[in-house]
N, CA, C and O atoms as a GROMACS GRO file, in nm:
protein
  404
    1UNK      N    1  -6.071   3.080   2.988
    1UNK     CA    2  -5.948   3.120   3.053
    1UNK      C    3  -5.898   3.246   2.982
    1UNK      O    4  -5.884   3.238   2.860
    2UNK      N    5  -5.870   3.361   3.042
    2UNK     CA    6  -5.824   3.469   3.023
    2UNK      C    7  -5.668   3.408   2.964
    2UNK      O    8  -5.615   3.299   2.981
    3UNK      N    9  -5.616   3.555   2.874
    3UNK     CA   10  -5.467   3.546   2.802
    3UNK      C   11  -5.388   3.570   2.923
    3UNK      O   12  -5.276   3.521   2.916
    4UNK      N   13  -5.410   3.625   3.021
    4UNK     CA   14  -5.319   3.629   3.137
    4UNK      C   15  -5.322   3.456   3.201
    4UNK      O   16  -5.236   3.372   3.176
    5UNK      N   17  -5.427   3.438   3.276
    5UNK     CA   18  -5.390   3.306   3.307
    5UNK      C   19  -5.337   3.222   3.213
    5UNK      O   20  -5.242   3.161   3.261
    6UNK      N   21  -5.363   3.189   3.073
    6UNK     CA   22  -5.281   3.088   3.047
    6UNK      C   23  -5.141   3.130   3.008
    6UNK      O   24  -5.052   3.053   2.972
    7UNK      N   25  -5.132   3.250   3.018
    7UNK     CA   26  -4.936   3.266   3.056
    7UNK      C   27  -4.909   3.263   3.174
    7UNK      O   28  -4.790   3.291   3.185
    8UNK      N   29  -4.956   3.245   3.274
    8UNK     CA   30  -4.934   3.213   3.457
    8UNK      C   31  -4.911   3.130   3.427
    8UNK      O   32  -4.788   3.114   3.429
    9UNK      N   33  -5.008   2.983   3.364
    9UNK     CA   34  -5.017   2.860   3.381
    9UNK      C   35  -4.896   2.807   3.301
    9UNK      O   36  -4.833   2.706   3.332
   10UNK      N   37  -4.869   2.888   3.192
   10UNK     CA   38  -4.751   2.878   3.056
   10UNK      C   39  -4.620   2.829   3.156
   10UNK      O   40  -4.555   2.724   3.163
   11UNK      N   41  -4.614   2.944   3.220
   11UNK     CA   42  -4.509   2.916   3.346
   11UNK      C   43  -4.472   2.910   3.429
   11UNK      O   44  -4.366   2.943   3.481
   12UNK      N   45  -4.549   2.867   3.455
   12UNK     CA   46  -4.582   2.752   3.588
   12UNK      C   47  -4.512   2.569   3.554
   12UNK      O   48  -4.455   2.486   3.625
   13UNK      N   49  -4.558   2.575   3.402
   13UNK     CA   50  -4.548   2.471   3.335
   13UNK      C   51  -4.401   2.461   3.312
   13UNK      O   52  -4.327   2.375   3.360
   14UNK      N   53  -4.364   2.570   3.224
   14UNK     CA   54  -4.207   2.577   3.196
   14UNK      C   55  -4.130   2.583   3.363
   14UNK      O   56  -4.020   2.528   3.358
   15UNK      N   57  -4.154   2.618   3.455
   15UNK     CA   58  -4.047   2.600   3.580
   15UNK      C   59  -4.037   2.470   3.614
   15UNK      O   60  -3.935   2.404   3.631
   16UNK      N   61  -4.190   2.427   3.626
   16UNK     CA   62  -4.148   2.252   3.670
   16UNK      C   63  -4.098   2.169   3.620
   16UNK      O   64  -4.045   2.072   3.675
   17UNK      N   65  -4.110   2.209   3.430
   17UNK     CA   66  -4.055   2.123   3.356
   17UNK      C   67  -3.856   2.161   3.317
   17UNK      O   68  -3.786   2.079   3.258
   18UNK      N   69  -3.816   2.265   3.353
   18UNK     CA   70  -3.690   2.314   3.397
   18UNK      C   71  -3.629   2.249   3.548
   18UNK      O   72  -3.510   2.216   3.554
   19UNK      N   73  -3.698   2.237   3.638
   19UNK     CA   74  -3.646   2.176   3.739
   19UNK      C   75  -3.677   2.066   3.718
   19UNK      O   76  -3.689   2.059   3.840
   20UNK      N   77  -3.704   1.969   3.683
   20UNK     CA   78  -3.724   1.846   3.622
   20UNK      C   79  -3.593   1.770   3.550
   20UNK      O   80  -3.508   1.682   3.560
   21UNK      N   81  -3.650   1.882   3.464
   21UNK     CA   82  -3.500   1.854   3.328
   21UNK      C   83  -3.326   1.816   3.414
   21UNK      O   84  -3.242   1.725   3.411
   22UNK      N   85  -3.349   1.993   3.508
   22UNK     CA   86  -3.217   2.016   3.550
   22UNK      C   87  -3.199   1.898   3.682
   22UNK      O   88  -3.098   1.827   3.685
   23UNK      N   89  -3.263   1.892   3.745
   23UNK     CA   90  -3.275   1.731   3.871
   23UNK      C   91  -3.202   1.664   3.806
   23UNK      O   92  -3.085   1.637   3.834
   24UNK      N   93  -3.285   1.614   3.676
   24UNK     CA   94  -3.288   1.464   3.580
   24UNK      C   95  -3.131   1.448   3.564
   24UNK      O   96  -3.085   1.341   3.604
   25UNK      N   97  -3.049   1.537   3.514
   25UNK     CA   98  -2.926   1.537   3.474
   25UNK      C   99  -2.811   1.537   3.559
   25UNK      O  100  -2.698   1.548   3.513
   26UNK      N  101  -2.839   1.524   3.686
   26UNK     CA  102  -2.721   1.524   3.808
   26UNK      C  103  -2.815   1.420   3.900
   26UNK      O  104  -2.893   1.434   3.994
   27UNK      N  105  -2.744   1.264   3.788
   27UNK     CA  106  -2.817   1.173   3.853
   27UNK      C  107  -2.753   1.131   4.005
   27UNK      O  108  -2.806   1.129   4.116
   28UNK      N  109  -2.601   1.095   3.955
   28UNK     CA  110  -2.517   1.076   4.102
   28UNK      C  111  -2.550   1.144   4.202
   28UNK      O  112  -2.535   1.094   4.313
   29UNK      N  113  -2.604   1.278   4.190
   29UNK     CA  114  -2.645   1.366   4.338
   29UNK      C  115  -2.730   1.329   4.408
   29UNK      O  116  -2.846   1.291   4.400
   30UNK      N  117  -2.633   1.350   4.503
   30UNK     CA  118  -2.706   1.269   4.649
   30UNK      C  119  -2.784   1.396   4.707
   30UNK      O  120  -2.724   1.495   4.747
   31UNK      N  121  -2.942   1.383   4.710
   31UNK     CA  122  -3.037   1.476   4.781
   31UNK      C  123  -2.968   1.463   4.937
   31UNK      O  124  -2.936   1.363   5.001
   32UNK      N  125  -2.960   1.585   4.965
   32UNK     CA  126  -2.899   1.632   5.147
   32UNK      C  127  -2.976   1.727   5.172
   32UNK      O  128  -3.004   1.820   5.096
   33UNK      N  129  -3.024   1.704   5.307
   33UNK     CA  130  -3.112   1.879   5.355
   33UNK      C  131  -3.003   1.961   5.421
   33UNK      O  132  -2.894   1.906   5.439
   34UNK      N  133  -3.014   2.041   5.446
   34UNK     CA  134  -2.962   2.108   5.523
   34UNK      C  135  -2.894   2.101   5.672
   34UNK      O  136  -2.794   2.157   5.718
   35UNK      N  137  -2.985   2.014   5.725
   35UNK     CA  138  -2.930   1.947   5.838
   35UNK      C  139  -2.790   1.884   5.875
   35UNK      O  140  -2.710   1.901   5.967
   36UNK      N  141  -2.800   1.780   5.729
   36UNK     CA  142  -2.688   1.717   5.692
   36UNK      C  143  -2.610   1.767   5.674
   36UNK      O  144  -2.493   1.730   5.687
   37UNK      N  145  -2.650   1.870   5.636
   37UNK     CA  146  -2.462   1.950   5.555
   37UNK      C  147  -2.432   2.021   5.680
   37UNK      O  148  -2.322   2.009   5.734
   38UNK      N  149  -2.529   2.094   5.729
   38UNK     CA  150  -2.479   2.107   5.859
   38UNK      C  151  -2.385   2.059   5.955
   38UNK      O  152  -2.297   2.125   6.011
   39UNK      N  153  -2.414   1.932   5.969
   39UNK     CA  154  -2.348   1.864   6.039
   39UNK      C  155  -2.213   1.771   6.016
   39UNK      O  156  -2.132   1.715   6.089
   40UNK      N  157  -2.233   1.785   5.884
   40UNK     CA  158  -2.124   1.776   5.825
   40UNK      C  159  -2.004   1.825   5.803
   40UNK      O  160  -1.901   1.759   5.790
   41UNK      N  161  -2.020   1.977   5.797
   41UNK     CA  162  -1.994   2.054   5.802
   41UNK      C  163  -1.925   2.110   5.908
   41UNK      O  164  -1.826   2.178   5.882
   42UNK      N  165  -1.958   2.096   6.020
   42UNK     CA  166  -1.935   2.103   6.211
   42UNK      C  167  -1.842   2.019   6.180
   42UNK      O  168  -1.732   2.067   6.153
   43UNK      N  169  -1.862   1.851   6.174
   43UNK     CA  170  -1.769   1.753   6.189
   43UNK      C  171  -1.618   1.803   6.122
   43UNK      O  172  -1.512   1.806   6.184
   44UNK      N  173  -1.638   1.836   5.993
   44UNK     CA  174  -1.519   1.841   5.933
   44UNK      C  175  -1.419   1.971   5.978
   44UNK      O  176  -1.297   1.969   5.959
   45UNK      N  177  -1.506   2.108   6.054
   45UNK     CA  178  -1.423   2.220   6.118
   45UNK      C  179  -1.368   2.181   6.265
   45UNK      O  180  -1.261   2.196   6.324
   46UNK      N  181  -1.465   2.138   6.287
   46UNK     CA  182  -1.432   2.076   6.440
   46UNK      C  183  -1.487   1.931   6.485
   46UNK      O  184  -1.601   1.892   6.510
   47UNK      N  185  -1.359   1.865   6.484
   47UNK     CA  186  -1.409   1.717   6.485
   47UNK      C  187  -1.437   1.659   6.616
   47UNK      O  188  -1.494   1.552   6.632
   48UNK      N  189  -1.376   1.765   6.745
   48UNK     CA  190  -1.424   1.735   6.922
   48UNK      C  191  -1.515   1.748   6.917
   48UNK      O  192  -1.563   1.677   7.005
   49UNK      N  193  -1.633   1.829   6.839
   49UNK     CA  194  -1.719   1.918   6.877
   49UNK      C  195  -1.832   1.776   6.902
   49UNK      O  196  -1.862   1.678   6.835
   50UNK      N  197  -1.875   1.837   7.056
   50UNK     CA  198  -1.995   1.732   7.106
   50UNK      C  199  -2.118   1.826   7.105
   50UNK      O  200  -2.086   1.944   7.120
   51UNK      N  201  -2.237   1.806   7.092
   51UNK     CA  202  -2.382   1.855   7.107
   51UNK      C  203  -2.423   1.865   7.219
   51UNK      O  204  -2.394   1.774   7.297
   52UNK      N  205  -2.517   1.998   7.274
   52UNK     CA  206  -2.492   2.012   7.359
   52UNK      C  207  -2.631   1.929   7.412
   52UNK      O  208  -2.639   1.923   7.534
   53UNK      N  209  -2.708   1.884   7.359
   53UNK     CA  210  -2.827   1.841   7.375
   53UNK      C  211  -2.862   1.748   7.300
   53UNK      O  212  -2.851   1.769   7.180
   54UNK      N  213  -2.910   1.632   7.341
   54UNK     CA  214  -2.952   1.531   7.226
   54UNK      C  215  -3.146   1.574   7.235
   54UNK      O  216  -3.222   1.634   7.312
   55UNK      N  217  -3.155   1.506   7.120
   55UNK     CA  218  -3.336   1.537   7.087
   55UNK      C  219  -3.455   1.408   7.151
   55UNK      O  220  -3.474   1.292   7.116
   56UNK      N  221  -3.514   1.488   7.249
   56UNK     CA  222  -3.600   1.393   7.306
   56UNK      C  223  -3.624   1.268   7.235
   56UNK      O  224  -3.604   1.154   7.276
   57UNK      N  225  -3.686   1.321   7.083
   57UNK     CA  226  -3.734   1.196   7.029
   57UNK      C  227  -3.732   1.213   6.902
   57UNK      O  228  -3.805   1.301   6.858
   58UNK      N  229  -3.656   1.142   6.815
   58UNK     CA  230  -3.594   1.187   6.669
   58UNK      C  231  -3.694   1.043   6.563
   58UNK      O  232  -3.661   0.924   6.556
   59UNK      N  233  -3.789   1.095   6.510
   59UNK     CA  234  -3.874   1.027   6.423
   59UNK      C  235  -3.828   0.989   6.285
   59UNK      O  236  -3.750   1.062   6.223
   60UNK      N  237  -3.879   0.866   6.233
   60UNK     CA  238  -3.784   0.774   6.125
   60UNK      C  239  -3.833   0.873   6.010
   60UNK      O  240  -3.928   0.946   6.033
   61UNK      N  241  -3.771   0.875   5.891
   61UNK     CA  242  -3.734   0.926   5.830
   61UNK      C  243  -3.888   0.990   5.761
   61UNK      O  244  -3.923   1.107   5.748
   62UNK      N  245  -3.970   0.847   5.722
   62UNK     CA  246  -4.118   0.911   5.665
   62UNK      C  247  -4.188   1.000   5.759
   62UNK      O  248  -4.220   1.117   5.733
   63UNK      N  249  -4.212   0.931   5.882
   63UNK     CA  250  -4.281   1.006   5.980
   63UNK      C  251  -4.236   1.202   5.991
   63UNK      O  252  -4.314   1.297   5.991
   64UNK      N  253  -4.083   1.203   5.999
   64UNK     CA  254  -4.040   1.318   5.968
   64UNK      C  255  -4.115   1.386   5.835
   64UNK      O  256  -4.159   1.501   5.835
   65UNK      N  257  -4.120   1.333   5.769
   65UNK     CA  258  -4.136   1.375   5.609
   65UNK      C  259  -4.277   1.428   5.680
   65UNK      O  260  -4.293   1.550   5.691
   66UNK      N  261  -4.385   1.330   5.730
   66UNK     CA  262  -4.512   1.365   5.692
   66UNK      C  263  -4.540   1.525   5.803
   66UNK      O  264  -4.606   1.625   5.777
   67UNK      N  265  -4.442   1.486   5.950
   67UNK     CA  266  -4.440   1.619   5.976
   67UNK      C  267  -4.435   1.763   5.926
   67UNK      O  268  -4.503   1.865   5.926
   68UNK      N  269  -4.322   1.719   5.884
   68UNK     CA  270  -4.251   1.858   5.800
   68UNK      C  271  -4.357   1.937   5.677
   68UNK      O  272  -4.389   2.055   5.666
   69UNK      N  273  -4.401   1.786   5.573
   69UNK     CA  274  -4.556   1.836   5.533
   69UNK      C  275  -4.675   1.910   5.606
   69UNK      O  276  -4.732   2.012   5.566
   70UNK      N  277  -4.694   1.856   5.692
   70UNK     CA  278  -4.784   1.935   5.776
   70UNK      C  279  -4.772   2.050   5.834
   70UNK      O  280  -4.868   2.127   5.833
   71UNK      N  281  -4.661   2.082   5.893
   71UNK     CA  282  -4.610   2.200   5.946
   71UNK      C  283  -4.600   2.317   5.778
   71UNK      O  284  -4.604   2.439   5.793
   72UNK      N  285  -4.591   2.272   5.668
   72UNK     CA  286  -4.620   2.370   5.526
   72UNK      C  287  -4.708   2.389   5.546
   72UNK      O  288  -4.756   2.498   5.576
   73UNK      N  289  -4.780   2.249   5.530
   73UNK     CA  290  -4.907   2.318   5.484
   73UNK      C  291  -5.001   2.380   5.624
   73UNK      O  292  -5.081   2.464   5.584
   74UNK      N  293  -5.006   2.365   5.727
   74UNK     CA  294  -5.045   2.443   5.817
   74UNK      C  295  -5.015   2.588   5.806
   74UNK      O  296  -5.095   2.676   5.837
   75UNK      N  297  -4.872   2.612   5.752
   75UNK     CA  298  -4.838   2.773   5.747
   75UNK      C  299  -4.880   2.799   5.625
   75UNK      O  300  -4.897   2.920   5.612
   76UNK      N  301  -4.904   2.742   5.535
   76UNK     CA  302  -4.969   2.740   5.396
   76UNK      C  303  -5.106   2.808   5.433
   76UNK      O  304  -5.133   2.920   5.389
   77UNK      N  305  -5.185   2.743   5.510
   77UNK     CA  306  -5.350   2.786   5.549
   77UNK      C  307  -5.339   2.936   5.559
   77UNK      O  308  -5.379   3.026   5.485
   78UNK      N  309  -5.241   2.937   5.726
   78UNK     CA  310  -5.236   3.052   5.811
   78UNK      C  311  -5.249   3.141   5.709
   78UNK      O  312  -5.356   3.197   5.687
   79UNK      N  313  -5.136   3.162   5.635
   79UNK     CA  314  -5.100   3.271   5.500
   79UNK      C  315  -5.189   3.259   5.459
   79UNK      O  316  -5.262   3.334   5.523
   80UNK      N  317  -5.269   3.190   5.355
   80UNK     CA  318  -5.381   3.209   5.278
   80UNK      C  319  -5.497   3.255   5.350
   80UNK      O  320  -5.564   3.338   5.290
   81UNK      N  321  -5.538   3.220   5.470
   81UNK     CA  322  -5.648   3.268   5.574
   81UNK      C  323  -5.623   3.460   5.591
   81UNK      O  324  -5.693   3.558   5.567
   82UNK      N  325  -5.515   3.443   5.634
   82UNK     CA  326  -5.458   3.578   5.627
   82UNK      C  327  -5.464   3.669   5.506
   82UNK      O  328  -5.534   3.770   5.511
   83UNK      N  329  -5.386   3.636   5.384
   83UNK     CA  330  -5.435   3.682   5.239
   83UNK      C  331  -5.589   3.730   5.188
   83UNK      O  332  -5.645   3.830   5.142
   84UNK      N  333  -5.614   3.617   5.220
   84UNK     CA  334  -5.791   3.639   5.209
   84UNK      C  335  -5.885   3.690   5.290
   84UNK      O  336  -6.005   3.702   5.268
   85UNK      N  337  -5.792   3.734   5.432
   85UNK     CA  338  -5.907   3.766   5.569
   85UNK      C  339  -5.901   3.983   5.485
   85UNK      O  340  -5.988   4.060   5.447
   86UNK      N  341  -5.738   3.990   5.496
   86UNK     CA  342  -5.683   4.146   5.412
   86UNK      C  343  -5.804   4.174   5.283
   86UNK      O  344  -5.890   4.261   5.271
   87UNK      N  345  -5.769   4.071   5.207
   87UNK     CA  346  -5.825   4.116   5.059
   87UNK      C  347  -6.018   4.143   5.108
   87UNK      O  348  -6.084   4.240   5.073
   88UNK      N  349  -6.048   4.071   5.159
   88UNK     CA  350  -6.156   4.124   5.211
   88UNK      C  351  -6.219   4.201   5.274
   88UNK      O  352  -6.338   4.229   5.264
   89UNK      N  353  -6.120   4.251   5.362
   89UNK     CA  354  -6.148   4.329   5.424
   89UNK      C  355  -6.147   4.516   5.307
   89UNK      O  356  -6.231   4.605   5.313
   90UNK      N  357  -6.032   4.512   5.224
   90UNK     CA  358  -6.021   4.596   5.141
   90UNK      C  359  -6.122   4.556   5.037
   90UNK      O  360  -6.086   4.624   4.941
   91UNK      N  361  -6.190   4.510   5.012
   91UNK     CA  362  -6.343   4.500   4.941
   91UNK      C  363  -6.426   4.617   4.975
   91UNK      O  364  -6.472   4.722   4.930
   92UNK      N  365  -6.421   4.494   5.149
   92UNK     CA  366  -6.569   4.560   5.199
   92UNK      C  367  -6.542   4.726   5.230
   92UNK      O  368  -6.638   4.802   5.228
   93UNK      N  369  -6.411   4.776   5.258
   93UNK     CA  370  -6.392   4.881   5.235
   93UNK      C  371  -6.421   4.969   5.116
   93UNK      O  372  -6.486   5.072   5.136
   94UNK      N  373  -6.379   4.938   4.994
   94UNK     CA  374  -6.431   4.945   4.865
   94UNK      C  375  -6.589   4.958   4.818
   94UNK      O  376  -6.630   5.047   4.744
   95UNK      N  377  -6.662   4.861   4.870
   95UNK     CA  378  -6.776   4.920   4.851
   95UNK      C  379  -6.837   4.967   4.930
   95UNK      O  380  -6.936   5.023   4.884
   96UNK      N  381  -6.820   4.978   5.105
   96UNK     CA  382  -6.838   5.124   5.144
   96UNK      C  383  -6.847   5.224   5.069
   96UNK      O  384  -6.953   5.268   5.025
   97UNK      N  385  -6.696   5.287   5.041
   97UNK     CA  386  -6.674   5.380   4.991
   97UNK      C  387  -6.796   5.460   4.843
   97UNK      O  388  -6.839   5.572   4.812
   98UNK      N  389  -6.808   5.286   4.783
   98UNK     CA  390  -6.868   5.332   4.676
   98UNK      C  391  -7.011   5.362   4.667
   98UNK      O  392  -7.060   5.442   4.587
   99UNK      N  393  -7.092   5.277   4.775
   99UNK     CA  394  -7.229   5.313   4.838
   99UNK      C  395  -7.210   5.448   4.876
   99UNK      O  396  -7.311   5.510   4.905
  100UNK      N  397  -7.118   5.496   4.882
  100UNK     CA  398  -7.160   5.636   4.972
  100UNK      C  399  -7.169   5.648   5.132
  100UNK      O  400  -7.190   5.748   5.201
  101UNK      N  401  -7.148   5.517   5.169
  101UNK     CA  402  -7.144   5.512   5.368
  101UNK      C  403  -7.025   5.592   5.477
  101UNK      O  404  -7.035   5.580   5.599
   0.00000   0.00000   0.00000
């Protein structure tokens, strides 16, 4: 392992173990997404306020979860497919260039 990677990895190490730490200590906090506060949020400015649409079909809480995973990591691929389709392509450009073609 190169001196660069193991200071990537150095902190990589120190962030998770900082968000860890800092989680650990705001035990009473109640995890909320965004959604929630959202709507929470609506309720408490405007308490008439009706929706204008309810959701075909609203999935229990894991099932959501495993969606929402999937939909990352699907855009996770895309990006990396993409990252790596570029970086290659500027290679094969590269050694063009350097063959002399």
């Amino acid at each position: 392992m190169t001196a660069r990677n193991g200071w990537l990895l150095a902190a990589v190490v120190l962030v998770v173990v900082v968000s860890l730490v800092v989680g650990g200590l705001q035990e009473e906090a109640e995890f909320a997404g965004t959604d929630g506060q959202a709507m929470d949020a609506v309720a408490e400015l405007r308490p008439d306020y009706e929706p204008w649409f309810n959701p075909v079909w609203e999935p229990e809480g894991e099932i959501e979860s495993l969606l929402f995973a999937l939909q990352a990591a699907l855009g996770a691929g895309v990006l990396g497919y993409y990252l790596g389709f570029r970086r290659g392509q500027a290679q094969g450009r590269r050694n063009r260039v350097d063959a002399g073609d």
